[in-house]
N, C-alpha and C positions, 0 to 999 in steps of 0.2 A: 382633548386639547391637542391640536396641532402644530407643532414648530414648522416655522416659515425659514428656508435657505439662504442663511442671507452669503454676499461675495466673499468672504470669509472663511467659509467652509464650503462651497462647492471649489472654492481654489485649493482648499487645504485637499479635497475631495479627489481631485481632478490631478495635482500633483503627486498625491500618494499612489493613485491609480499608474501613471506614465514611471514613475520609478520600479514599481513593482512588472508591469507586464510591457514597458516599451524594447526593454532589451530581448524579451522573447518573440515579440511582433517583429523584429529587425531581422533577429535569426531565420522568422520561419519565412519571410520576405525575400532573403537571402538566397535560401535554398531554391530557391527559382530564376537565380541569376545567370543568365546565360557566357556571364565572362568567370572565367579560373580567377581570377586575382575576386578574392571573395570581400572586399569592401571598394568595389569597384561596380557599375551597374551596366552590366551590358545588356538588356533585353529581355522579357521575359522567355524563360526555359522552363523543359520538365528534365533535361540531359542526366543532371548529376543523380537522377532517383532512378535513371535509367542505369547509372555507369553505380550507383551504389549496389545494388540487386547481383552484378557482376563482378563486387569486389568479394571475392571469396573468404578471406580473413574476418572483413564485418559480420559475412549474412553466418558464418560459424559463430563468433561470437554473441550473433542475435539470437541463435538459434539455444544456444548455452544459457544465456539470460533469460527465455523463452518458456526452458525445461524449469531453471532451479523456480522460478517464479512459482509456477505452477503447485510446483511440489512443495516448495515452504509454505504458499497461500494454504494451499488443501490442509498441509498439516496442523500450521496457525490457526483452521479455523477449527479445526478438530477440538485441538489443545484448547483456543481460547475459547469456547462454547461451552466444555466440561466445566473451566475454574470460572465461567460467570455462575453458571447452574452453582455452582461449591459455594461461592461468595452471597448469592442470592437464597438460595434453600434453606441451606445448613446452618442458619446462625452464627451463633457463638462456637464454633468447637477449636478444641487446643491447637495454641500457633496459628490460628486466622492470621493476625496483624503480621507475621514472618511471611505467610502466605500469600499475602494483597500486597507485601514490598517488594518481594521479586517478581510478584508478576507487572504492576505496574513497571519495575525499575528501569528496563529499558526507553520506556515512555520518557523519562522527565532525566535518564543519562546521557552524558556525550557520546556521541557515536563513535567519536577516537576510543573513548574507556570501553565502549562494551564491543569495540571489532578487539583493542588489545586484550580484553579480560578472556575474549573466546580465543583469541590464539595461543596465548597460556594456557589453555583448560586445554585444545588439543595437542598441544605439546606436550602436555603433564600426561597426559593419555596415550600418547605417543599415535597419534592418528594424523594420516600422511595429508597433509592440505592440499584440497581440487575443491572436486564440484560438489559430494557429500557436506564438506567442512562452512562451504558458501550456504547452502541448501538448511541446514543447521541454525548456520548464524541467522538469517534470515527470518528462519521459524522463530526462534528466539525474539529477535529485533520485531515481530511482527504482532505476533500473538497478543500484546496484550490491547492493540486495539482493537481488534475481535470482540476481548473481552469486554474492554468499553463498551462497544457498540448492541453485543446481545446482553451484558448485563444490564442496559437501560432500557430495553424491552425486554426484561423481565422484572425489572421492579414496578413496571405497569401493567406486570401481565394479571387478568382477572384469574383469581386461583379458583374460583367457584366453580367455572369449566373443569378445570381436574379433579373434584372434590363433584363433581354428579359423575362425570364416568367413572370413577373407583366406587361412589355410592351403588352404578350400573352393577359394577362384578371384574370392571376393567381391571386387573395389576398394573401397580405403577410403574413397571415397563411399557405394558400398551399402552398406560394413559400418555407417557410421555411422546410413543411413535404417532399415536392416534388424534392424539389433543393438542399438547405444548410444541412438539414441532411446526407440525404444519404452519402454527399462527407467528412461530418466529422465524420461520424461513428466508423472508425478507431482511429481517436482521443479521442472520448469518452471510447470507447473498451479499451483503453492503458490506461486513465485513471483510469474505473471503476478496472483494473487488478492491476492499482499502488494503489489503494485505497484499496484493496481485501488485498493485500499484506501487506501493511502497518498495518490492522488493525490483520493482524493473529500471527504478530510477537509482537504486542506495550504488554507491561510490565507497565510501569509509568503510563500511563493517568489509564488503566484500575485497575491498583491496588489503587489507589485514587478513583474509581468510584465505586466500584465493592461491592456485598452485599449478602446475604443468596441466595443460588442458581443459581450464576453467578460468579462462577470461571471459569476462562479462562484456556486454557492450558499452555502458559507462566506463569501464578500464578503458576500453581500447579507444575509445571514445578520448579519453583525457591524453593516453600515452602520443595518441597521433597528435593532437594539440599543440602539445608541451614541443613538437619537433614542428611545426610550422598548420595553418589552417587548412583547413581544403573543403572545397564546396559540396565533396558528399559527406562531411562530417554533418555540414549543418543542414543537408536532407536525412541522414540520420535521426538526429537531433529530434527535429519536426514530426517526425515519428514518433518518437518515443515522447516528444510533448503531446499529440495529438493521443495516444495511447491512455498514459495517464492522466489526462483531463475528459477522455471518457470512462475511466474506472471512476474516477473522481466521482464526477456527473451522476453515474449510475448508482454508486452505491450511496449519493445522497437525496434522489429520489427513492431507492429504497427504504431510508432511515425514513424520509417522510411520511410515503406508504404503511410503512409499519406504525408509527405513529399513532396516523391518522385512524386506522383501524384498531387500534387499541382505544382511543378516545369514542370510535362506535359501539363496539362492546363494551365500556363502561356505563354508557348512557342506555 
C-alpha cells in the first residue's frame, strides 16, 4: 500500500528541510564571498580560504582539534567495542544495569552536566586542564556511540561462525582476531567516523575542559564570533561542516554495509 504526498506534507516536508539546512547553505555560500562586510555579496571568491590557511591562530587551533579528535575517536572505539562485546556476550553478570547506565549516560545527558561533572572529577584529581583533559572528556562524551553502533552488529552477529572455529581447535582469542573481527570491522569503522565527528564539532564538553594550549577550533571559532564576524570564520566553518558530513556519510554507509552482510550470512 502506497501513500500518495499530498500539499500538506511535502510543505510541512520542504519547510522543515529550509529551517534545518538553509542557515548552513547561507554560511557555506558566504564563505565564497568576495566582500569583508560578510552579509554583504560582493562576488564570487575563494580569498578568505586563502587568507584563512595563513591565519596562524586558527590552522594551530585546527591542528589541536585535529590531534584530540583522533586520539579520543581511537580510544572511544577501543573502549566502546570492549563494553558492546560485555553487553552482548556475557549476559546477566553482576551490576550489568550500573554498567549499561554509565555507559549510555552521556548519550541521553546535557552536555552542560557531563563537560561540568568532568571538570569536577579533574579538579578532585587535581589534573591540570589542556589537551589531555579535552582528549578524556571526549573519549567519554563518545564512546558510547561506538557502543551502539558495534552492539547492533553483534546482536546480529551469526554465532555459528565462532562455534565451528573453536569446534576447528581455534581459542577464543583467535576466534575472535580470525572470525568476529573481521565481520564487524565496518561497524567499528562507522563508529570510530561518528566518534571522529562528534569530537571535531563538540563546543560545551570541551570548553568546560579546556586549558592553556588547548583551544579547539570550535572555541576559537565562537570567541572570534562573540567579538564581531569575519569571512574566514565562515570558510572555516564550511570546513568543518564539509568534514563532518563526510564522517557522517561514511560511517553510515558503513552501518549499511555491515547490515547488509549480516542479512547474507543469515540467509
Amino acid at each position: 500500500m502506497t501513500r500518495r504526498l499530498s500539499l500538506f506534507n511535502v510543505t510541512s516536508l520542504v519547510l522543515g528541510f529550509a529551517f534545518l539546512y538553509l542557515p548552513i547553505l547561507l554560511l557555506v555560500v558566504y564563505s565564497f564571498n568576495g566582500s569583508r562586510l560578510v552579509t554583504v555579496w560582493g562576488g564570487f571568491s575563494t580569498q578568505w580560504y586563502g587568507a584563512l590557511f595563513r591565519n596562524q591562530a586558527l590552522m594551530e587551533a585546527a591542528w589541536v582539534t585535529l590531534r584530540i579528535a583522533l586520539l579520543s575517536a581511537s580510544m572511544a572505539t577501543v573502549l566502546g567495542t570492549l563494553a558492546a562485546l560485555a553487553l552482548t556476550r556475557y549476559g546477566r553478570f553482576p551490576g550489568r544495569t550500573l554498567f549499561t547506565g554509565m555507559v549510555y549516560a552521556p548519550m541521553v545527558m546535557p552536555e552542560v552536566i557531563t563537560g561540568l561533572s568532568l571538570l569536577l572529577f579533574f579538579v578532585a584529581i587535581d589534573l591540570d586542564r589542556g589537551f589531555w583533559t579535552i582528549t578524556l572528556a571526549h573519549t567519554t562524551l563518545t564512546m558510547c556511540f561506538v557502543t551502539v553502533v558495534v552492539q547492533a552488529r553483534l546482536m546480529s552477529f551469526d554465532r555459528s561462525l565462532e562455534e565451528a572455529a573453536m569446534d576447528l581447535g581455534a581459542s577464543p582469542l583467535r576466534t575472535f582476531f580470525a572470525v568476529t573481527l573481521p565481520l564487524i570491522t565496518p561497524s567499528i569503522m562507522a563508529g570510530f567516523l561518528l566518534a571522529f565527528t562528534l569530537s571535531l564539532d563538540d563546543l560545551v564538553v570541551a570548553s568546560f575542559n579546556t586549558g592553556p594550549g588547548a583551544t579547539t577550533l570550535p572555541i576559537k571559532i565562537y570567541s572570534q564570533v562573540r567579538l564581531g564576524l569575519s569571512p574566514e570564520i565562515n570558510a572555516a566553518s564550511t570546513i568543518l561542516i564539509g568534514l563532518v558530513t563526510l564522517g557522517v556519510i561514511t560511517a553510515t554507509l558503513l552501518s549499511k554495509r555491515s547490515a547488509l552482510r549480516s542479512r547474507r550470512n543469515a540467509h
